[in-house]
C-alpha positions as CSV (number, residue, x, y, z in Angstrom):
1,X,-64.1,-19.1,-32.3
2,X,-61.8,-21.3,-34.8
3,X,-60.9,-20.0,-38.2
4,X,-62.6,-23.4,-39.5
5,X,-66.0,-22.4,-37.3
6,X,-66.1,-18.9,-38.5
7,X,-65.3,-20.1,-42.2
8,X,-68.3,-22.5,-42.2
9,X,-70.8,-19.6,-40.4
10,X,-70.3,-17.3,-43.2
11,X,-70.2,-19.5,-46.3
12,X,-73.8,-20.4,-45.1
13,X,-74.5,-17.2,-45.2
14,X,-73.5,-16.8,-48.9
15,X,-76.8,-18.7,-49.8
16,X,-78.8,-15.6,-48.2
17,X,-76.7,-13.6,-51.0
18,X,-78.4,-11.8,-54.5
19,X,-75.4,-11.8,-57.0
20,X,-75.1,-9.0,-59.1
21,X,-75.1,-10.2,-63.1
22,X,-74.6,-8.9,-66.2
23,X,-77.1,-7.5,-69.1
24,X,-77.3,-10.3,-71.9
25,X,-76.6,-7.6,-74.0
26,X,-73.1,-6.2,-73.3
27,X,-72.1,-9.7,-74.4
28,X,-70.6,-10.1,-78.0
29,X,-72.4,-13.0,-79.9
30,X,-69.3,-15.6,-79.8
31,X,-69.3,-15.6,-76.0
32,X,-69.6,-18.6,-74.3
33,X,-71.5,-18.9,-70.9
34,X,-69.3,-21.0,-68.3
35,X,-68.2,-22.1,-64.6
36,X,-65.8,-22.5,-62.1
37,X,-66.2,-23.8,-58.5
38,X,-64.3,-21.8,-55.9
39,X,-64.4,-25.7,-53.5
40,X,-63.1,-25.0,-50.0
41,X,-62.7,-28.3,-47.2
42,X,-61.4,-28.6,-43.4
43,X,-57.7,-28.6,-43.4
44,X,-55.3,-29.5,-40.6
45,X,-55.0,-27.7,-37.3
46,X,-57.9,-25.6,-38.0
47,X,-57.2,-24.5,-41.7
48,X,-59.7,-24.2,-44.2
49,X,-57.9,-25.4,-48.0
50,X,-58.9,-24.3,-51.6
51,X,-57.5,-25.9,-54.9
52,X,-56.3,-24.0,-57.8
53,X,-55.5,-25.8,-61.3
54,X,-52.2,-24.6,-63.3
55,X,-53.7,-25.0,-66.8
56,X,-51.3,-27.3,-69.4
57,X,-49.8,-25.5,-72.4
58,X,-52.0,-27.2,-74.7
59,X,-55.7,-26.5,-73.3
60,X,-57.5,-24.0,-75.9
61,X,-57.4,-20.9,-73.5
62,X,-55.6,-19.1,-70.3
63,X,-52.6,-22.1,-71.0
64,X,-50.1,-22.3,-68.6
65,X,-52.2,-20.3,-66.1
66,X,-53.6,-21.1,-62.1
67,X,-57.2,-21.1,-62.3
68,X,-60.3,-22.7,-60.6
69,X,-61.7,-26.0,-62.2
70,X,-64.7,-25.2,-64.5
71,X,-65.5,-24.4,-67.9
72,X,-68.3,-24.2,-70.7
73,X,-71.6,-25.2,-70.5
74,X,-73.1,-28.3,-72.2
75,X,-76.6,-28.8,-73.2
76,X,-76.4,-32.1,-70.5
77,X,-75.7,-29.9,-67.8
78,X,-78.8,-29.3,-65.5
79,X,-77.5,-25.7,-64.9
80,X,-74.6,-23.6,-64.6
81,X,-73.7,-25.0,-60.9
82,X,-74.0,-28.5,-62.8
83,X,-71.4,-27.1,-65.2
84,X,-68.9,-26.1,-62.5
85,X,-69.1,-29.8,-60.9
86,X,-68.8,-31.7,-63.9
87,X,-65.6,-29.9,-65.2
88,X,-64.3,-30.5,-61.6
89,X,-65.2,-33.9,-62.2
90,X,-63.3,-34.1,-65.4
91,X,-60.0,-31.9,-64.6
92,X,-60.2,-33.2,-60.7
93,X,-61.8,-36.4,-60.7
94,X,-63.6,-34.9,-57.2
95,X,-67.1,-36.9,-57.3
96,X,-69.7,-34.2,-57.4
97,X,-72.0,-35.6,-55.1
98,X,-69.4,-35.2,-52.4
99,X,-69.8,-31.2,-52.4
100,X,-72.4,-29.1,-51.2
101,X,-73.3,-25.5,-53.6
102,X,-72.9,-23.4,-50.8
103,X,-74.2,-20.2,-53.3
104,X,-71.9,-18.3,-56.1
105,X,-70.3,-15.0,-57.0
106,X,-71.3,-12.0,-59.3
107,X,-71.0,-12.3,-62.5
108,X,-67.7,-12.3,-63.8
109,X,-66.0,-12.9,-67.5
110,X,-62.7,-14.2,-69.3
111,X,-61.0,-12.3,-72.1
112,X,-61.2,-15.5,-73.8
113,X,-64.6,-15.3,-74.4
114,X,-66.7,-16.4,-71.5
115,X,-69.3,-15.0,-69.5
116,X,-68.2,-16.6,-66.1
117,X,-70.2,-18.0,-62.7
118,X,-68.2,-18.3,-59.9
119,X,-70.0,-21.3,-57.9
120,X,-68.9,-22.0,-54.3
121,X,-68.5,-25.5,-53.2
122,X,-68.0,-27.1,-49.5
123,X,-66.7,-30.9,-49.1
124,X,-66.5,-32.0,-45.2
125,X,-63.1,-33.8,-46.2
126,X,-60.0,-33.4,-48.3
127,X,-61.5,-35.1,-51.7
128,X,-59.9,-37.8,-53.7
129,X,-58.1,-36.7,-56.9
130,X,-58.0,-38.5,-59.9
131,X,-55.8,-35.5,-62.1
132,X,-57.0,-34.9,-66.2
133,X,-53.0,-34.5,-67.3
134,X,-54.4,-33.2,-70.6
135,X,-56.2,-30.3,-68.9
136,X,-54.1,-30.3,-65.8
137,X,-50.5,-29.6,-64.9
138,X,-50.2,-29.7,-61.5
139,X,-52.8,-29.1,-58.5
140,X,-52.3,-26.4,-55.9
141,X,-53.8,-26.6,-52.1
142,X,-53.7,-23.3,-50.8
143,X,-54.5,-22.5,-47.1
144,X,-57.5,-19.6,-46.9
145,X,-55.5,-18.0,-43.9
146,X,-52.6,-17.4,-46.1
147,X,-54.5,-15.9,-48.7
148,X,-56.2,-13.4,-46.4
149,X,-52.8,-12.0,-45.3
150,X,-51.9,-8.3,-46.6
151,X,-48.8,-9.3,-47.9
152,X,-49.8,-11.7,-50.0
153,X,-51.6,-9.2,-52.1
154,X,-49.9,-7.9,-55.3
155,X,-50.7,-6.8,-58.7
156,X,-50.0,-8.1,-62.4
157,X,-50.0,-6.4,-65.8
158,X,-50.3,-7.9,-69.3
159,X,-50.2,-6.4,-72.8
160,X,-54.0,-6.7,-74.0
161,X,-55.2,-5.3,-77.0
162,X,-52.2,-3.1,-77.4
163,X,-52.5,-1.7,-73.8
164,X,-50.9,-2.7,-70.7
165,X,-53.9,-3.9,-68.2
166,X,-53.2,-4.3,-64.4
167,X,-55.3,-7.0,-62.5
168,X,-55.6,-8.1,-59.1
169,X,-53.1,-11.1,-58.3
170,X,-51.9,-12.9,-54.8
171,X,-48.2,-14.5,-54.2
172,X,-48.0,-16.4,-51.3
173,X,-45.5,-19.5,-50.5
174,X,-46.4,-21.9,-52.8
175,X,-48.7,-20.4,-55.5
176,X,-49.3,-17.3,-57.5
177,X,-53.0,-16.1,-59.5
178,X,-53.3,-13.0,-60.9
179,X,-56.0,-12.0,-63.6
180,X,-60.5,-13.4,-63.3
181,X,-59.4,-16.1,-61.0
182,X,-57.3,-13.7,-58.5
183,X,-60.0,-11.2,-59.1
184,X,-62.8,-14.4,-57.9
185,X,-60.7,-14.8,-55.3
186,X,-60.2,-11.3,-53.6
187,X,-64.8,-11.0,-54.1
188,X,-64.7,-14.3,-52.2
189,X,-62.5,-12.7,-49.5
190,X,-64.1,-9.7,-48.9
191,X,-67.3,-11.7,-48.4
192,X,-65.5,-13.6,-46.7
193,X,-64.3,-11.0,-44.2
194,X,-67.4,-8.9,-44.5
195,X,-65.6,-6.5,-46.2
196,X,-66.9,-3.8,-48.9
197,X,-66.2,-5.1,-52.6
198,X,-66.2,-3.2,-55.8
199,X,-64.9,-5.8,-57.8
200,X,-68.3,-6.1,-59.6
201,X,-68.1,-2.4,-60.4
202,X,-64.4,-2.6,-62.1
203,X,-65.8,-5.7,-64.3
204,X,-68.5,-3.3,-65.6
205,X,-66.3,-0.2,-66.1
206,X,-63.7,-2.8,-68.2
207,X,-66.9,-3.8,-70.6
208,X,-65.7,-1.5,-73.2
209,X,-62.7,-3.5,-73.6
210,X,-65.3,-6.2,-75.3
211,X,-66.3,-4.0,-77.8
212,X,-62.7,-4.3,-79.6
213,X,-62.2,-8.0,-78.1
214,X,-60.8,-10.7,-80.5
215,X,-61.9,-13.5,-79.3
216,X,-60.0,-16.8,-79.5
């Protein structure tokens, strides 16, 4: 069976999938609710391609940093996926009617103050890029089989409220995430693999952090 075949078998099966969320309550007050859209299409000779966004040094949060497009909900959005395709739309210019909600992710959050759904989107084609520069300093394809690779896997640690804080991150040959969106990324692969996750489980544990959070 093809990487591509396989790929497409078991993102339809993410729609059969009950997300784990988060109590309203563990939230502090200032948090925001937000998106981002994980959006995988057919590559050449059988790859399957995601796209990351580096983040420009003067967006509000997370600047300079690889991410998935999304961001906060608006009272015109329909719904969180709706949220996820319109700030796609407006970092991306990918039309949103070209991809298909294949299902989402648990629950996830930023340290910058957002209660985070991770959406998964399919487009049967490459899409058409029209790039936000004022949201948006440069695009990164990544091939899924390069992602899934041992080696690729690494870790990162930042200073955060006084303490140093390790998180999840992936270097491969053209790209590097570390922090939520690596930590998207590896729930997505171990679905994706059929693999046991506990990423849900470390979010949880890491809710005390909030208690203490500034929030930008």
């Amino acid at each position: 069976m093809s990487f591509t075949t396989r790929f497409r078998e078991r993102l339809a099966a993410l729609q059969e999938r009950k997300p784990q969320t988060f109590p309203k309550h563990l939230f502090p007050r200032a948090y925001s609710r937000a998106a981002v859209l994980l959006l995988f299409w057919p590559g050449p000779d059988d790859a399957v391609e995601v796209v990351f966004t580096k983040r420009t040094e003067t967006v509000s949060s997370h600047r300079g940093q690889v991410s998935f497009p999304g961001g906060v909900f608006h009272t015109c959005d329909d719904d969180m996926a709706a949220t996820a395709l319109r700030e796609t739309r407006e970092e991306l210019g990918i039309d949103p009617g070209a991809v298909t909600i294949m299902g989402r992710l648990d629950d996830a959050y930023s340290i910058a103050g957002h209660h985070v759904i991770p959406y998964v989107g399919w487009t049967d084609k490459a899409p058409e890029m029209t790039i936000n520069g004022g949201e948006v300093a440069e695009v990164i394809i990544a091939d899924v089989r390069k992602l899934i690779r041992p080696e690729v896997n690494t870790t990162h640690t930042i200073d955060f409220l006084g303490k140093p804080r390790t998180t999840h991150a992936f270097d491969w040959d053209g790209g590097y995430v570390w922090g939520l969106t690596a930590d998207m990324l590896r729930e997505f692969l171990n679905w994706l693999n059929d693999e046991p996750c506990d990423r849900f489980e470390r979010r949880l544990r890491k809710m005390d952090d909030l208690a203490g959070m500034q929030v930008p």
